[in-house]
SEFISE-117818 format. One record per residue (C-alpha): x, y, z; residue in three letters; residue number from 1. Coordinates in nm, 3 decimals. Example, Ala and Ser with C-alpha at 12.3 -4.5 7.8 and 13.67 -1.06 7.14 Angstrom:
BEGIN
{c1=1.230&c2=-0.450&c3=0.780&type=ALA&seq=1}
{c1=1.367&c2=-0.106&c3=0.714&type=SER&seq=2}
//
This chain:
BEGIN
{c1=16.108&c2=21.401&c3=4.673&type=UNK&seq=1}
{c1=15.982&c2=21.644&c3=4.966&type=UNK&seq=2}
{c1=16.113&c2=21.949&c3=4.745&type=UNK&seq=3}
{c1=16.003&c2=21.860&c3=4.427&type=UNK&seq=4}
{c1=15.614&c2=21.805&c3=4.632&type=UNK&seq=5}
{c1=15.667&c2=22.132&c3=4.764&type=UNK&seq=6}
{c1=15.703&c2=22.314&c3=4.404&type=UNK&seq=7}
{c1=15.416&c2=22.119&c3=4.275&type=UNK&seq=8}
{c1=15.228&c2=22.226&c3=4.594&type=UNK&seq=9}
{c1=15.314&c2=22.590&c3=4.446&type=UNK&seq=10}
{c1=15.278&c2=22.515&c3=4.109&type=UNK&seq=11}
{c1=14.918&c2=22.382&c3=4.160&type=UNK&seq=12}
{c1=14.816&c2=22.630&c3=4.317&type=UNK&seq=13}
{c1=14.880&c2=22.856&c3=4.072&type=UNK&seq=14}
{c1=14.694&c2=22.634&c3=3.843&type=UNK&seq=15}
{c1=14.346&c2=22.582&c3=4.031&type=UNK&seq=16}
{c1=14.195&c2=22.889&c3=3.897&type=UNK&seq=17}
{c1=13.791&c2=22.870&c3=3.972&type=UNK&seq=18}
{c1=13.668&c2=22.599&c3=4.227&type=UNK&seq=19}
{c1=13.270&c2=22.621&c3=4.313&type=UNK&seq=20}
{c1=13.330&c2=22.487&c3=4.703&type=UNK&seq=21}
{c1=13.390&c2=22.854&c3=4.824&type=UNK&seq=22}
{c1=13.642&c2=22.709&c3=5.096&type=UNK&seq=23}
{c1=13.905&c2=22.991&c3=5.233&type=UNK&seq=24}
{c1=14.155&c2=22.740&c3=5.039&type=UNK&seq=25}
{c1=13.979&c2=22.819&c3=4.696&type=UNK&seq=26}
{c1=13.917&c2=23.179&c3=4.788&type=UNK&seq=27}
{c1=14.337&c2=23.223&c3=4.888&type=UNK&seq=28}
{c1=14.362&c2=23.071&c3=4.498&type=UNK&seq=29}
{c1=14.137&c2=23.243&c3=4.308&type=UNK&seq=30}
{c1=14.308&c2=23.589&c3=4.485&type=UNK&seq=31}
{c1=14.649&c2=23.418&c3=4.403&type=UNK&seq=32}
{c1=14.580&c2=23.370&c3=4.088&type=UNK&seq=33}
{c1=14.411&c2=23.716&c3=4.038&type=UNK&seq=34}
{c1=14.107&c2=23.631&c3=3.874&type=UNK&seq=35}
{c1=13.793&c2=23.731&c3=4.049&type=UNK&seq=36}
{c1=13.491&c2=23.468&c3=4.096&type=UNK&seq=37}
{c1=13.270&c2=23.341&c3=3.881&type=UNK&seq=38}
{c1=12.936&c2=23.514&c3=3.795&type=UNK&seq=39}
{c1=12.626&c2=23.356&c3=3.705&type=UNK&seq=40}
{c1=12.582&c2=23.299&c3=3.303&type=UNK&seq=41}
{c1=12.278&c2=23.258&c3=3.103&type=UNK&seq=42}
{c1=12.196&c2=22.876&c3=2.993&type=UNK&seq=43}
{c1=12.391&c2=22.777&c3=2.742&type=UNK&seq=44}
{c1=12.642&c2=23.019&c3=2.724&type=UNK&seq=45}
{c1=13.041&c2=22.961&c3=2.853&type=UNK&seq=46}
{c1=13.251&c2=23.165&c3=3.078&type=UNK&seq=47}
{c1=13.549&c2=23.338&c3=2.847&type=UNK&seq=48}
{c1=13.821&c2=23.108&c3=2.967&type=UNK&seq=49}
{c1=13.639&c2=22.789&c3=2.849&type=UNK&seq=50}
{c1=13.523&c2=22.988&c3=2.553&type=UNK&seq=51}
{c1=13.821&c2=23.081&c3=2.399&type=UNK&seq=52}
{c1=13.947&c2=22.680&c3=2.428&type=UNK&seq=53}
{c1=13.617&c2=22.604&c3=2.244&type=UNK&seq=54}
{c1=13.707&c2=22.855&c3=1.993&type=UNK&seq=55}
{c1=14.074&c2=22.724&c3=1.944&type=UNK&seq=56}
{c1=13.988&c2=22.347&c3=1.743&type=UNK&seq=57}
{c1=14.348&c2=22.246&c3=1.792&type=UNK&seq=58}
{c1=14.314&c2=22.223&c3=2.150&type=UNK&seq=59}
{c1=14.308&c2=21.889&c3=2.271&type=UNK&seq=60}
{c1=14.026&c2=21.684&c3=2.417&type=UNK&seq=61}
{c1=13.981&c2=21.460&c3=2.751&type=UNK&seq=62}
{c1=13.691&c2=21.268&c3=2.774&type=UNK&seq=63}
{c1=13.613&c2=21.254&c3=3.149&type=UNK&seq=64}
{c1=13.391&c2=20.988&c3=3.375&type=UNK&seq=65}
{c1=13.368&c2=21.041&c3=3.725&type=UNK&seq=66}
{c1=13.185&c2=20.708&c3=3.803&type=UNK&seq=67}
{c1=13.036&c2=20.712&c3=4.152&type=UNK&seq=68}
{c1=12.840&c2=20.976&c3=4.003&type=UNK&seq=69}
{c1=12.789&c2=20.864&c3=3.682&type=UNK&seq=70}
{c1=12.908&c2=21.212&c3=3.505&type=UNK&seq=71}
{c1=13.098&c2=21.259&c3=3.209&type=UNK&seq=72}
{c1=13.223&c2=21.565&c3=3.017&type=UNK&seq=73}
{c1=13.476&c2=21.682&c3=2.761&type=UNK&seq=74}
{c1=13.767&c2=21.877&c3=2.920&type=UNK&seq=75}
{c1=14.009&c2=22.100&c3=2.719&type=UNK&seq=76}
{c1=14.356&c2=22.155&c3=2.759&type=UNK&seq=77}
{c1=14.387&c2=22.519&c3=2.909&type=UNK&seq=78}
{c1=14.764&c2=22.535&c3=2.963&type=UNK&seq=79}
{c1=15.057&c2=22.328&c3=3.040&type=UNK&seq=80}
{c1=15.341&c2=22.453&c3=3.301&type=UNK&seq=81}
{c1=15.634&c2=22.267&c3=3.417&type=UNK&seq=82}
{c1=15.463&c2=21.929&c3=3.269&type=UNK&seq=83}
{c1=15.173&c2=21.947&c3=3.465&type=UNK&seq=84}
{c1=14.897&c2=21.948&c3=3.203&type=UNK&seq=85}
{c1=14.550&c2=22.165&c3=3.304&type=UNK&seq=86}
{c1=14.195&c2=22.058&c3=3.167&type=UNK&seq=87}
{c1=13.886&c2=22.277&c3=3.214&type=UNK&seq=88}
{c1=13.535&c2=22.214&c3=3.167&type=UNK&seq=89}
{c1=13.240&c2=22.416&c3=3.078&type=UNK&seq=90}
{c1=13.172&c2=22.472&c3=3.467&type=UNK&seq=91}
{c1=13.552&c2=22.569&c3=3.540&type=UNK&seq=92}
{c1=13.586&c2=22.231&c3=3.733&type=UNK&seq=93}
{c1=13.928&c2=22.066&c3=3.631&type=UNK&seq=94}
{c1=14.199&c2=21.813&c3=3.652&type=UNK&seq=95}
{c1=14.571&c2=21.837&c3=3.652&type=UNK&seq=96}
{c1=14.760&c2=21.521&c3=3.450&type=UNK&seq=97}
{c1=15.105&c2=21.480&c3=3.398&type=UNK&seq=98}
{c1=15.132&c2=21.250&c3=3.106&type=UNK&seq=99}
{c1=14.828&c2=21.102&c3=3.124&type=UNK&seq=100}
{c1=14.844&c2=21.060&c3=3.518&type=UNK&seq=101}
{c1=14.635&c2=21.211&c3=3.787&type=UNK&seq=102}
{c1=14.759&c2=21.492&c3=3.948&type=UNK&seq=103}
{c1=14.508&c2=21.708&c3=4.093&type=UNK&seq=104}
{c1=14.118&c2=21.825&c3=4.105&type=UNK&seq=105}
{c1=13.966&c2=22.138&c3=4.163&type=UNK&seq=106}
{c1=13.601&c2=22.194&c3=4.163&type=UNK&seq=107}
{c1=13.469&c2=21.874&c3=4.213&type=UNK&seq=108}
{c1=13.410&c2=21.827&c3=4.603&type=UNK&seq=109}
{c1=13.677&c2=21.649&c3=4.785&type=UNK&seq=110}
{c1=14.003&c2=21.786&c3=4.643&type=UNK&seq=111}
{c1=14.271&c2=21.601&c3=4.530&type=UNK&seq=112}
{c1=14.499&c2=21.906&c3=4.610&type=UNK&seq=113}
{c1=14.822&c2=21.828&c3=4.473&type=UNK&seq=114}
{c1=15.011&c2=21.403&c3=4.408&type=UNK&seq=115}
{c1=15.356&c2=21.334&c3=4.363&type=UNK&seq=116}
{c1=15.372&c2=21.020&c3=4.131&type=UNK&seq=117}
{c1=15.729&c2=21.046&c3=3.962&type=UNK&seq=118}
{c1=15.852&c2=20.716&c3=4.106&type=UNK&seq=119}
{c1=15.530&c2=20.514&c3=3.988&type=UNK&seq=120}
{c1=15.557&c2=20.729&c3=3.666&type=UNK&seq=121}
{c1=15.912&c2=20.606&c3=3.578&type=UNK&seq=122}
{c1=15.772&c2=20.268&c3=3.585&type=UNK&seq=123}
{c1=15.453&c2=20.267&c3=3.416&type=UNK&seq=124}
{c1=15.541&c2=20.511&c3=3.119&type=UNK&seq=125}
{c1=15.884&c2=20.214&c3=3.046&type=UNK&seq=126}
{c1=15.646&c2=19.876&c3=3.136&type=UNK&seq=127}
{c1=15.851&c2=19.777&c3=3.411&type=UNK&seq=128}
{c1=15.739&c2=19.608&c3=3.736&type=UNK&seq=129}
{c1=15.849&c2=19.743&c3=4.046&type=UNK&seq=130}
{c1=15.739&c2=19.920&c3=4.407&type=UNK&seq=131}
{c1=15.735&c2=20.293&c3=4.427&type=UNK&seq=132}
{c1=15.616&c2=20.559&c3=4.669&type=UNK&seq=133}
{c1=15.325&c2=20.827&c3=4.583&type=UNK&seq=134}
{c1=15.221&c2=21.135&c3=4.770&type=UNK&seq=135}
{c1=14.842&c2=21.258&c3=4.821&type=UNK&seq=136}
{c1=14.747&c2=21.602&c3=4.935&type=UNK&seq=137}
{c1=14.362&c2=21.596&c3=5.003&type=UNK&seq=138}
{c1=14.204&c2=21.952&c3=5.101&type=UNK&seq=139}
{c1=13.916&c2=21.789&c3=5.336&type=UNK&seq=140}
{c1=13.624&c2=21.980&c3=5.476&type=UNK&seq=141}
{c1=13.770&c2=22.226&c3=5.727&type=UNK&seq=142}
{c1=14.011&c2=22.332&c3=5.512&type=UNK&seq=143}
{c1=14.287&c2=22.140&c3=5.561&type=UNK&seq=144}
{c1=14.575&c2=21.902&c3=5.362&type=UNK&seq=145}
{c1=14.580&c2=21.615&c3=5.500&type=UNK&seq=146}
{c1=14.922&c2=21.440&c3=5.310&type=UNK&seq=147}
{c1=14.924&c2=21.071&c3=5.276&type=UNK&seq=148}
{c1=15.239&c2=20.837&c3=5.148&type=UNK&seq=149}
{c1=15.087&c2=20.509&c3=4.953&type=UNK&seq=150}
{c1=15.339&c2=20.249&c3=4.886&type=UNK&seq=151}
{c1=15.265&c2=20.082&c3=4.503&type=UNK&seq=152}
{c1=15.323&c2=19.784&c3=4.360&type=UNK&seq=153}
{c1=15.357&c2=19.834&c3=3.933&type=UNK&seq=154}
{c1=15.296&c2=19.559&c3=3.688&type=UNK&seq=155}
{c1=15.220&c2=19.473&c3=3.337&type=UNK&seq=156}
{c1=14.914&c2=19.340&c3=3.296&type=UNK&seq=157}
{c1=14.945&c2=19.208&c3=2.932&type=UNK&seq=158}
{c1=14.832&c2=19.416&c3=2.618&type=UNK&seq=159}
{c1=14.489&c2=19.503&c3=2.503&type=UNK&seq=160}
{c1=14.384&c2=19.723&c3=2.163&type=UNK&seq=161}
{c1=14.109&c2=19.940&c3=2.328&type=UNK&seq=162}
{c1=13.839&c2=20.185&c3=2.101&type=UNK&seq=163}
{c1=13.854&c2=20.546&c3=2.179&type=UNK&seq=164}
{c1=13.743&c2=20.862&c3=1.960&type=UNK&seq=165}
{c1=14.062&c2=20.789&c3=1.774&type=UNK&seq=166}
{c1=14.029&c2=20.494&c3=1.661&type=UNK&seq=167}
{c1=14.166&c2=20.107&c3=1.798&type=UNK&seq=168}
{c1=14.458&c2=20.162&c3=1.961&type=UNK&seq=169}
{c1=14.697&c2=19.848&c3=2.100&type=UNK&seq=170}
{c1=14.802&c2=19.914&c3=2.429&type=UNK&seq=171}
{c1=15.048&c2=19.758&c3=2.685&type=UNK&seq=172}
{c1=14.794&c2=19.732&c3=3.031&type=UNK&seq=173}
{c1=14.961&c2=19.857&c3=3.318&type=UNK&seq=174}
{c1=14.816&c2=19.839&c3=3.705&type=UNK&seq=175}
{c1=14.944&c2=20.030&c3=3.995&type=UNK&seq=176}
{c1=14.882&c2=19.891&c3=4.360&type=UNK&seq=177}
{c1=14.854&c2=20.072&c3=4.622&type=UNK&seq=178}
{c1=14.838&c2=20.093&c3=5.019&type=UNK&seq=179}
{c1=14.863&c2=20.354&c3=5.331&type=UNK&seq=180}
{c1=14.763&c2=20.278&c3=5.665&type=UNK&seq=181}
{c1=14.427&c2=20.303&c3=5.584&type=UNK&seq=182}
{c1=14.373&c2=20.348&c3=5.187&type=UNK&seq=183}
{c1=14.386&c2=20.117&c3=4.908&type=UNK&seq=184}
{c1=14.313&c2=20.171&c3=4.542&type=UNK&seq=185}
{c1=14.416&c2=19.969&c3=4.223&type=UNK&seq=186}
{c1=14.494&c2=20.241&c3=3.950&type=UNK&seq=187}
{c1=14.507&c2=20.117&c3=3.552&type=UNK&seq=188}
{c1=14.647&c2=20.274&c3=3.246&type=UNK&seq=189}
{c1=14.638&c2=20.200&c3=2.915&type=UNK&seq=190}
{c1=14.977&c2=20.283&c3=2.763&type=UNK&seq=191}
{c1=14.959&c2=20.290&c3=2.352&type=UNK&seq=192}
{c1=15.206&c2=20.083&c3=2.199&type=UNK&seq=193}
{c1=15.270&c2=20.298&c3=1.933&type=UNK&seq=194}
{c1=15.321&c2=20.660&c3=2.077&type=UNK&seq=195}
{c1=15.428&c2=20.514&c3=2.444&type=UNK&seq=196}
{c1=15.195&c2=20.761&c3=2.573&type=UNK&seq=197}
{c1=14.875&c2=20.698&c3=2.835&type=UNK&seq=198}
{c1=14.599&c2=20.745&c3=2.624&type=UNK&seq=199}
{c1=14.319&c2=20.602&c3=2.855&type=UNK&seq=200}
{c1=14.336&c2=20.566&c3=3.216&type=UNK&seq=201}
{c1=14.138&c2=20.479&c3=3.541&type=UNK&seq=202}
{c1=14.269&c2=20.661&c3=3.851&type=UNK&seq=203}
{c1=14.141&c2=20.738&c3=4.211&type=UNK&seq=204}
{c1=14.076&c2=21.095&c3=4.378&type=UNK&seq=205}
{c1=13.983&c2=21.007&c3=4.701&type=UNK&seq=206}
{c1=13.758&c2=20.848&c3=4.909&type=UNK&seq=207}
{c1=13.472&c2=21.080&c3=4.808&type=UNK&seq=208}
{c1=13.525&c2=21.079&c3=4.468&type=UNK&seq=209}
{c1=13.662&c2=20.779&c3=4.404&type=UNK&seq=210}
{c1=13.762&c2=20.652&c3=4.027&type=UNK&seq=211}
{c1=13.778&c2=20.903&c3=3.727&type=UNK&seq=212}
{c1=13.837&c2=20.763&c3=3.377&type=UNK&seq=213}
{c1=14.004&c2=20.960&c3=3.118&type=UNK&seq=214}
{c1=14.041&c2=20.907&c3=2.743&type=UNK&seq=215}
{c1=14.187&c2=21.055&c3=2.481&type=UNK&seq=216}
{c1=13.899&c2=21.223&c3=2.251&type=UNK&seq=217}
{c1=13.881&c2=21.389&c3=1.936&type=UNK&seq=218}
{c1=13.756&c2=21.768&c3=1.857&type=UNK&seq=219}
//
């Protein structure tokens, strides 16, 4: 496990692209990455990157609510390497999924740097209940990772057809448990009984952040 978190450490870094917190962490990226920062744009109009996904109608669509700030956007898939799936928005904030599951934030305040959620993975994606282990990486306000291990407890929690953008899908509920020292959070996902794939979830960034809902949505 510690040296498949250390190539998604890598791998996610590579990823971050544009974060507005100006942090020597986002500034190390953005140079890693080689793309230069952000200039101001007139109202209304997108940077390139996001552009050309708006451009492209056969990129898929997240539908994104952060609720303790009662936000929510529409996040396009920019590119997906070594499973970890990318998802801009129109102000280069983004999140990192892996099927359907959280793996990172950039952009958004407290960081969710970088999770390692295979074990929990395995059992929600197959419906089984079971404990697993999960990694957090959170880049806090000095600039640091601070890496916590939550123990999880998976279980079904019966099925439920939800409505997204497209259309009633029946799902198989499944809740994820967990605990650290100091940290608890319930996460929820919404598997589709058809496709077995997540295609609505409720899942928690930090402390700061706290829950972010994604859906499925439709261009």
């Amino acid at each position: 496990m510690i040296a498949r978190f250390t190539t998604l450490m890598i791998a996610l870094a590579v990823l971050a692209g544009c974060s507005g917190s100006g942090s020597l962490v986002d500034r190390a990226i953005l140079i890693a990455a080689g793309e230069p920062a952000q200039a101001a744009l007139p109202a209304g109009q997108f940077p390139p990157r996001f552009a050309a996904l708006v451009a492209d109608t056969s990129v898929p669509l997240l539908v994104v609510t952060v609720e303790s700030r009662g936000q929510s956007g529409r996040l396009l898939l920019e590119n997906t390497i070594n499973g970890v799936d990318t998802w801009l928005s129109a102000d280069m904030s983004a999140l990192m999924t892996e099927d359907g599951m959280l793996q990172g934030t950039r952009g958004v305040g407290s960081e969710l740097f970088a999770a390692e959620i295979s074990e929990p993975k395995r059992l929600i994606l197959s419906g089984r209940t079971g404990y697993s282990d999960r990694l957090h990486s959170n880049l806090e306000g000095n600039d640091r990772i601070d890496t916590r291990t939550y123990r999880c407890l998976v279980e079904s929690k019966g099925s439920s057809v939800i409505n997204l953008e497209i259309g009633s899908v029946p799902t198989r509920v499944m809740a994820e448990d967990c605990k650290s020292l100091d940290q608890s959070f319930t996460n929820t996902y919404w598997v589709s009984s058809n496709t077995g794939a997540i295609v609505q979830a409720r899942q928690w960034a930090g402390a700061e952040l706290g829950y972010i809902k994604t859906q499925v949505g439709v261009r």
